[in-house]
C-alpha positions in Angstrom: 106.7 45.8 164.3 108.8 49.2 164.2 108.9 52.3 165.4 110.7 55.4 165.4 112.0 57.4 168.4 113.8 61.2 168.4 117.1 60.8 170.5 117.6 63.3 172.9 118.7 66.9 171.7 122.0 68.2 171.9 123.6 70.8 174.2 123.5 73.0 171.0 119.7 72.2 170.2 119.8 70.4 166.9 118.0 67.2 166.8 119.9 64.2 165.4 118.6 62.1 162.8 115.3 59.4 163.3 116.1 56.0 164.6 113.8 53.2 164.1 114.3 49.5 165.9 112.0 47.1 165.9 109.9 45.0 169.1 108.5 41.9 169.7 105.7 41.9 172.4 104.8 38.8 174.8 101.9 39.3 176.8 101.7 37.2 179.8 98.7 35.5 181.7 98.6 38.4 184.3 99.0 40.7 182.0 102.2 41.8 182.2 103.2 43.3 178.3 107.1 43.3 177.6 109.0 44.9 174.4 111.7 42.8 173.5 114.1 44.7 170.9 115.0 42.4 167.5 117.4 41.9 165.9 119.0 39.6 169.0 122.4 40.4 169.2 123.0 39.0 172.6 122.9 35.7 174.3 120.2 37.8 176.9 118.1 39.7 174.9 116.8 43.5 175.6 113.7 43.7 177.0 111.8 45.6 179.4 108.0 46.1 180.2 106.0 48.4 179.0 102.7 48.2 181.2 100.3 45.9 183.2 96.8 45.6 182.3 96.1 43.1 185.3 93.8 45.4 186.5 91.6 45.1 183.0 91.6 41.7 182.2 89.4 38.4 183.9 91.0 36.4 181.5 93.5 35.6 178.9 94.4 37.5 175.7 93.6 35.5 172.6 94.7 37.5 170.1 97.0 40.5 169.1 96.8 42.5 165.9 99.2 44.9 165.0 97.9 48.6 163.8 99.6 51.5 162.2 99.0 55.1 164.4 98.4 58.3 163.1 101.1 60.2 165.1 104.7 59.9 164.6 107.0 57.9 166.7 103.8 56.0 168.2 102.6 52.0 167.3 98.6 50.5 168.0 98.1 46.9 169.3 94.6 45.4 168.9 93.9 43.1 172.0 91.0 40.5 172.2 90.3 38.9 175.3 88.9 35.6 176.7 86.1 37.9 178.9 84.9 39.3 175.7 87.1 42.9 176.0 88.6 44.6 173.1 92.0 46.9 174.0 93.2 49.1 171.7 97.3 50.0 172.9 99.1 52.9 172.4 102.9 52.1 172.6 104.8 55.4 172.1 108.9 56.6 172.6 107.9 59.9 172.0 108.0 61.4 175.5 107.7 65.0 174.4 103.9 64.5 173.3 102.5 61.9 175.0 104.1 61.1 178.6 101.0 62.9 180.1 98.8 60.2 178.8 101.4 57.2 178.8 102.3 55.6 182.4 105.8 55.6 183.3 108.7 53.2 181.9 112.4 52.6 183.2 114.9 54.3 181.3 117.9 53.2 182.2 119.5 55.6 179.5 117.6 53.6 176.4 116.0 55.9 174.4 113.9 53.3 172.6 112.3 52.0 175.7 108.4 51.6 174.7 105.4 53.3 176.9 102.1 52.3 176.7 98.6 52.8 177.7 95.0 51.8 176.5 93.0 54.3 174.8 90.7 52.9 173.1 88.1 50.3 174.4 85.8 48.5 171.4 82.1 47.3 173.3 82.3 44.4 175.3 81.4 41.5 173.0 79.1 38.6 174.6 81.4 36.1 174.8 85.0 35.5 174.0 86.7 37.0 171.0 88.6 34.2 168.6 89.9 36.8 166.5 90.6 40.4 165.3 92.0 41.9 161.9 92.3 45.1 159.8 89.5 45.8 157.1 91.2 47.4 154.7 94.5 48.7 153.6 92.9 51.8 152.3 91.9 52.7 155.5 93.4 50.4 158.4 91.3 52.1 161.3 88.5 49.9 160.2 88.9 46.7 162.0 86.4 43.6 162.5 86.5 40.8 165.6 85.3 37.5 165.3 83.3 36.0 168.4 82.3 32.5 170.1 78.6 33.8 169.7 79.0 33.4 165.8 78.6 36.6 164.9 80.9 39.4 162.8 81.6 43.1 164.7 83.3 46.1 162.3 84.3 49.5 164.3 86.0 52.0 163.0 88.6 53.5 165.5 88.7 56.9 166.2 91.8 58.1 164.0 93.4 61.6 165.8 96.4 62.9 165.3 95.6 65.2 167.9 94.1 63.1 170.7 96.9 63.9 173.2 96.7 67.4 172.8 93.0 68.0 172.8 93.1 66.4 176.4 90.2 63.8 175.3 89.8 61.8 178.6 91.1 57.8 178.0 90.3 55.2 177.2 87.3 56.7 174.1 84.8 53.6 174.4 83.5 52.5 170.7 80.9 50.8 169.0 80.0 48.6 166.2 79.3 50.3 162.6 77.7 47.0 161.3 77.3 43.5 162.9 75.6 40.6 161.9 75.3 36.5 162.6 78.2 35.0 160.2 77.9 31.2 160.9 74.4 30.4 162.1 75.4 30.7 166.1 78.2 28.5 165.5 81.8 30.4 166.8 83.5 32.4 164.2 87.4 30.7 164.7 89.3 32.9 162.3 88.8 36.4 160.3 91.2 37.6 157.7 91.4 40.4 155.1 89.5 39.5 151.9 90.6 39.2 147.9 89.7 42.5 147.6 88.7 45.7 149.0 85.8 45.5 150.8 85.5 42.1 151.9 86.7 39.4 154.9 87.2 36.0 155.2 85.8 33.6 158.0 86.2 30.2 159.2 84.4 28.3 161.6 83.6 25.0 163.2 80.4 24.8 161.1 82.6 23.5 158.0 82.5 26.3 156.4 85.1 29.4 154.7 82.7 32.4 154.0 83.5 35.7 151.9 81.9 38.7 153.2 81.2 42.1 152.1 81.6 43.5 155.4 79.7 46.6 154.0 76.3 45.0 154.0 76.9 41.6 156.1 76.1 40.1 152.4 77.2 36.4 151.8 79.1 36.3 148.6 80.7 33.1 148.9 79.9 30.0 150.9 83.0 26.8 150.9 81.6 23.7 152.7 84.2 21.1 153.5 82.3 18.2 154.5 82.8 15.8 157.3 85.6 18.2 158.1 86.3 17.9 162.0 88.4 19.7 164.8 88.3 23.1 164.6 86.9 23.4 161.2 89.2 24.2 157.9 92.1 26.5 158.2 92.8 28.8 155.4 96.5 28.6 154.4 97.1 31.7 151.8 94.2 32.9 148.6 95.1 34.8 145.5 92.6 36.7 143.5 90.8 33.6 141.9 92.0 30.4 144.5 92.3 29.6 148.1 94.6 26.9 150.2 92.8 25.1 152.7 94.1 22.8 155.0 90.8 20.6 156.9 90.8 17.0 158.0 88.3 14.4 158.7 88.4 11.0 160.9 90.1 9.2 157.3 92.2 11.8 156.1 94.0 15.1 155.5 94.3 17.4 152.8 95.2 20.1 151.5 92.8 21.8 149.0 93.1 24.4 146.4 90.0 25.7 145.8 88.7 27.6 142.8 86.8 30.5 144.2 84.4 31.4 141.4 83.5 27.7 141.1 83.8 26.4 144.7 85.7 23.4 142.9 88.8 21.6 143.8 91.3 21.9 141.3 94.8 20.4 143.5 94.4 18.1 146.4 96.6 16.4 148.3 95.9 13.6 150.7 96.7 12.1 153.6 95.0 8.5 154.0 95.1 7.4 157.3 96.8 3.7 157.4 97.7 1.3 159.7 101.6 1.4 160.5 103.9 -1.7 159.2 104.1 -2.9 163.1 100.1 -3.4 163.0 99.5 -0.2 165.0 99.1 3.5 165.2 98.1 5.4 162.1 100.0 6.3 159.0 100.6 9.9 158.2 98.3 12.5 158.9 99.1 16.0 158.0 99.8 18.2 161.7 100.7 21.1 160.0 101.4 22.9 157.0 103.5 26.0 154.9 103.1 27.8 151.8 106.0 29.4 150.1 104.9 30.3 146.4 103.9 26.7 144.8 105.4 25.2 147.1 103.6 23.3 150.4 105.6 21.6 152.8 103.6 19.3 155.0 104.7 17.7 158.7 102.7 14.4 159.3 102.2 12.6 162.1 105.2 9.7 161.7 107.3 12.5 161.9 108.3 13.0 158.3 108.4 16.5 156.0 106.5 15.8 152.2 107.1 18.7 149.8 104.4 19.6 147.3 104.7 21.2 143.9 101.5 22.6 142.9 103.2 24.3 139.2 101.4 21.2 137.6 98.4 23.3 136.6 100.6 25.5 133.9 101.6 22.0 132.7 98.0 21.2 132.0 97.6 18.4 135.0 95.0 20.2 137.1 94.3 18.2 140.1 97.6 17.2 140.0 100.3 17.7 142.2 103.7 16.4 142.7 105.5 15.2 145.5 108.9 16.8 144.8 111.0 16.3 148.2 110.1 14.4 151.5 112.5 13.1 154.7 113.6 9.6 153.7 113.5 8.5 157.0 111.0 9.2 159.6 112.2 12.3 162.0 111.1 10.4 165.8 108.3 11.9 166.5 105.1 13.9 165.1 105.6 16.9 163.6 103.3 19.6 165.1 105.0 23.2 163.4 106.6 23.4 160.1 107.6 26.4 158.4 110.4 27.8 155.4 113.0 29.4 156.5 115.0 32.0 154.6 114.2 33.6 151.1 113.7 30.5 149.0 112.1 26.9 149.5 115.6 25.0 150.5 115.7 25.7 154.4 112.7 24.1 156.6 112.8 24.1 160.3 110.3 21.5 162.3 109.2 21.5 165.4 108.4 18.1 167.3 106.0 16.8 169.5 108.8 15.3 172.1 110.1 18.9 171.9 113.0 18.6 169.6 113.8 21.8 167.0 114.9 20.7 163.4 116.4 22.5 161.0 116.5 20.8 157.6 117.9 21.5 154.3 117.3 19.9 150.6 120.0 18.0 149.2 120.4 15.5 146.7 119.3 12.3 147.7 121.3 9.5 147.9 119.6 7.2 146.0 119.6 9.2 143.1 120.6 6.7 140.1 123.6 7.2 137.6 122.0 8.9 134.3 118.8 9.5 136.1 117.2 12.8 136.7 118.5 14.3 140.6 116.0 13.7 143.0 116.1 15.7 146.3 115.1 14.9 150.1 115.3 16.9 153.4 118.5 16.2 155.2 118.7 17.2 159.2 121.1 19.9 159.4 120.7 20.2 163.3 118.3 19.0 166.4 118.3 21.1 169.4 116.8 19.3 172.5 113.6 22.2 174.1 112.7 20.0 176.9 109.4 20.9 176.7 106.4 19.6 175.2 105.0 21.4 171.9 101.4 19.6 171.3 98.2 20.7 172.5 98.8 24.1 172.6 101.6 24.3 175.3 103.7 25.9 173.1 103.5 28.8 170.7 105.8 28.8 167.7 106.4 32.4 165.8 108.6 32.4 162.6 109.9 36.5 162.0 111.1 35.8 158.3 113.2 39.8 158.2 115.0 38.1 161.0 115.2 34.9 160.0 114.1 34.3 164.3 111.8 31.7 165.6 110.2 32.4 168.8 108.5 30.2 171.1 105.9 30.9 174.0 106.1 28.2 176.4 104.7 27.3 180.1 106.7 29.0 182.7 107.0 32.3 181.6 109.9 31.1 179.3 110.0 33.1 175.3 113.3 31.0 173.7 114.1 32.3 170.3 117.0 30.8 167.7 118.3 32.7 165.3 119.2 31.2 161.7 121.9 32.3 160.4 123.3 31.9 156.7 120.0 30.3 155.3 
């Protein structure tokens, strides 16, 4: 995110002009929260910490939302936790208004060192919280939190530009506006802003993608993905009138577009499961996926990249897709983060289970026939050796597309980022 900060005043009084920089935040396991200032311009990045909220959590943070404040200079950060608590996190460089409610930071002469403190506690929710998100753009105060114990929570957030000054005591405890069971006691996994105003998505373990009016807790749509196993289906992106859904079961992936009026399939791609040439193993599941426009990129399990072309429905071959680039030969190991990289669909970068990072690039392919229409394939442009394992959550991958940055939380208190230059 970004944020603004006044540098200090002059010996003559005048105030120079607004400088804004922008921050990545880790959190830790103990709760340690550090700022780390992007764009990385040196080999050891900037960084310093902003506050420790040991002392108010019994158990891991599982999920960070970023929210815009009402007072200048000043950023909100939504925290769900393992033990059910909701933080909401004022970071501020604006000393002159708010150090009396912000705990103290080292300065070291940076005037864009971050402060922070909780103001804001939501009511402790039953079990943990899966997820959190904003409500509406309209009004962005209005956030909802998914839960283990299946059910939906909205609050509205107390919205003051005067909260400092008024001397409210901290942190303002609130409450839920409307609640109500959203999956049948089954774990809500995943909540996201809706198709339009007024609504939310959910996901679940239950096989389901619900839309909400989170008004009235009404129902309005209801997408079962049968046999679907794991952790239920993930939505990928939705437009006003189709969603991308990414589920598998024990025979296969896919990737489903879904028509939302109908609740009908209209482009799937599939990933049978088969038995490798040497008689064992499995063929090539889909681990992960990215959208970028009509495009979907796809890392399987045999450790190659298929690109998808999903245009085929202005061409009048709905349920068609084709597979317009894929890695000729197989990349060593499974695939468990894709993403794009850059402003078009040419760059990819992969990360693999045996913790290797790939960058890749289309090119023409060499097999591509004299006379015949060019054919492309994703070439390896570079492999940088991680020595670390990036499967079963041990490592969290972050693409920052402004910065063209990839960041990744591993064990050991370690955040590497690579910066990609050029692409």
């Amino acid at each position: 995110f970004c944020v603004s900060a006044d540098t200090s005043r002059s010996s003559q009084g005048h105030h120079p002009p607004v400088q804004k920089k922008e921050f990545l935040i880790t959190i830790s396991v103990t709760g340690e929260v550090f700022a780390w200032t992007i764009p990385l311009a040196q080999r050891r990045p900037i960084h310093h910490c902003v506050m420790n909220l040991s002392d108010h959590l019994n158990g891991d943070v599982t999920c960070v939302e970023s929210l815009p404040c009402p007072k200048q200079h000043c950023h909100w950060l939504l925290l769900g936790c393992f033990d059910g608590n909701a933080f909401v996190l004022e970071l501020s460089t604006n000393r002159a208004t708010t150090s009396n409610m912000l705990s103290e930071a080292n300065t070291n002469g940076d005037d864009f060192q971050l402060q922070g403190c909780i103001i804001q506690c939501l009511e402790k929710h039953p079990r943990p919280i899966h997820a959190t998100c904003s409500c509406s753009s309209s009004n962005p105060f209005e956030i909802a939190t998914a839960c283990a114990d299946g059910w939906i929570r909205v609050f509205t957030l107390v919205n003051n530009n005067d909260m400092a000054t008024n001397k409210q005591l901290f942190p303002i405890e609130v409450l839920p506006t409307r609640s109500w069971p959203a999956h049948g006691g089954v774990c809500v996994a995943r909540i996201q802003r809706g198709i339009s105003e007024g609504t939310l998505w959910s996901q679940s373990p239950d096989q389901t993608i619900r839309l909400w009016n989170y008004h009235t807790g009404e129902c309005l749509y209801n997408f079962q993905f049968d046999n679907c196993v794991g952790g239920g289906p993930n939505l990928l992106g939705c437009h006003s009138h189709e969603i991308a859904v990414f589920w598998e079961t024990l025979e296969e992936t896919m990737v489903s577009v879904r028509q939302i009026a109908t609740g009908r399939d209209i482009w799937k791609v599939s990933s049978t499961l088969k038995p490798l040439s040497n008689g064992g193993g499995v063929g090539s599941r889909f681990h992960s996926a990215d959208l970028h426009g009509d495009f979907l990129v796809c890392g399987t399990q045999d450790g190659h990249l298929k690109e998808f072309d999903f245009r085929q429905r202005s061409r009048g071959h709905a349920g068609r897709c084709a597979l317009t680039c894929q890695t000729t030969k197989s990349l060593g190991s499974s695939v468990t983060f894709v993403a794009y990289t850059g402003a078009s669909q040419n760059h990819a970068l992969a990360l693999l289970y045996d913790g290797v990072l790939v960058l890749l690039k289309k090119c023409p392919s060499s097999r591509n026939r004299q006379g015949a229409l060019p054919t492309l394939e994703w070439k390896v442009v570079r492999t940088i050796e991680l020595n670390m394992r990036t499967c079963g959550g041990t490592a969290v991958p972050y693409y920052y597309a402004p910065h063209q940055t990839l960041f990744i939380a591993s064990p050991g208190y370690l955040v590497r980022a690579f910066v990609f230059e050029n692409v």
